[in-house]
N, C-alpha and C positions, 0 to 999 in steps of 0.2 A: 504494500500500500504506500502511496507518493505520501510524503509531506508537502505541510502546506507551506511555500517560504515568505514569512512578512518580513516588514520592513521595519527596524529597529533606527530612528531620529535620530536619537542619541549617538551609538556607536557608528552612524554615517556625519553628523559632525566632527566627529574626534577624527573620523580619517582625513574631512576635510582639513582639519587643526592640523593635523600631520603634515598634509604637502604644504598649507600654510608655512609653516615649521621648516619644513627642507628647501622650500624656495631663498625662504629668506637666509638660511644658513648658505646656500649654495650663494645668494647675491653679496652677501657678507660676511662670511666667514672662510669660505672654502678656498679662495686663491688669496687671500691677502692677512697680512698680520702686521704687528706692529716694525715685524723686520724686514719680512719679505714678502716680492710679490710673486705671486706664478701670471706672471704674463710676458710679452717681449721685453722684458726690461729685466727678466733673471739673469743675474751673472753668476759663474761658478768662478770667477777670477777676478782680482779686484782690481780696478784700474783700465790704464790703456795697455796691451801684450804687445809685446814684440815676438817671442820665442813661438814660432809658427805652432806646438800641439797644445799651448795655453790658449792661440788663437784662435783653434778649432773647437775648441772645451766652452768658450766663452761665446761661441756662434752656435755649435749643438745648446748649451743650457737656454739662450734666447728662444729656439726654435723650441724646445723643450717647455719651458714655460708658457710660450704663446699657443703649443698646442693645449696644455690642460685648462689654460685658459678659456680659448675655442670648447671643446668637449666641454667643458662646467656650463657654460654660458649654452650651449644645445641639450644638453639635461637638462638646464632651469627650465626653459623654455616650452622644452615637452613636459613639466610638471605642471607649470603653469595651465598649459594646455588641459591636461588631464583632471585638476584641482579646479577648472572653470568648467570641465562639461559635468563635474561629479555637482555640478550647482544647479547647473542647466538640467539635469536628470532628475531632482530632488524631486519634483510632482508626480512624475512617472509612479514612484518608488510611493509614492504615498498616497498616489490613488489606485491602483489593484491591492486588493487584499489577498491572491495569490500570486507569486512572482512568477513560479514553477509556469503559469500558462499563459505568460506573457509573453508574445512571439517574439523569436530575437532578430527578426528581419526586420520588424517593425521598428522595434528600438534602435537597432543600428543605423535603417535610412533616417530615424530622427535626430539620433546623437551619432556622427558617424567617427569624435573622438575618441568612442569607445572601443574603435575598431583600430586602433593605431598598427596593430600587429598582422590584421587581415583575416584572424581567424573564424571571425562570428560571423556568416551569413546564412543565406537561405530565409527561406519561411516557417520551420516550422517552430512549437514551440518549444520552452525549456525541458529538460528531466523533470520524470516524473516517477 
């Protein structure tokens, strides 16, 4: 026999609270600190080099940092993303009182951020 899946307010805020949470640590906390940045501007050598494998050291750490920089800054981004349609989705969620036969074609041509990986389509409905 299927269960019935409702929808619990509460522990869908707190997940909201979460990406809240990791946006802002990713916008604030994650490439920067009081000493160092992770963007083009990381040096692993201090100064101007001459000695051509310090110079290489100091152009890989640049390239190094600019990339984690890039990456953080495209994670936030799809957080953002994902943490705005889990907002856009709240009524869904709160007006069937079974989830289980909620078709998930429908819900993905309505939210289709929740499809960011491609796996959810078709028409028919959830498990049962």
């Amino acid at each position: 026999m299927g269960t019935n899946i409702t929808f619990d307010e509460t522990k869908y805020n707190q997940l909201i609270k979460v990406m809240d949470d990791l946006e802002y640590s990713l916008l604030h906390n994650a490439t920067t600190s009081d000493t160092v940045w992770l963007d083009d501007s990381f040096t692993l050598q201090p100064g101007k080099q001459h000695w051509q494998p310090a110079v290489d050291l100091v152009t890989k750490g640049q390239k190094f940092g600019a990339s984690v920089a890039a990456q953080n800054e495209t994670l936030r981004q799809a957080i953002v993303k994902f943490r705005n349609a889990l907002v856009e989705a709240k009524s869904v969620f709160k007006d069937h009182s079974d989830l289980a036969n909620y078709e998930i074609g429908k819900f993905v041509a309505e939210f289709p951020d929740f499809n960011a990986g491609g796996g959810l389509t078709g028409g028919g409905t959830g498990p049962k």
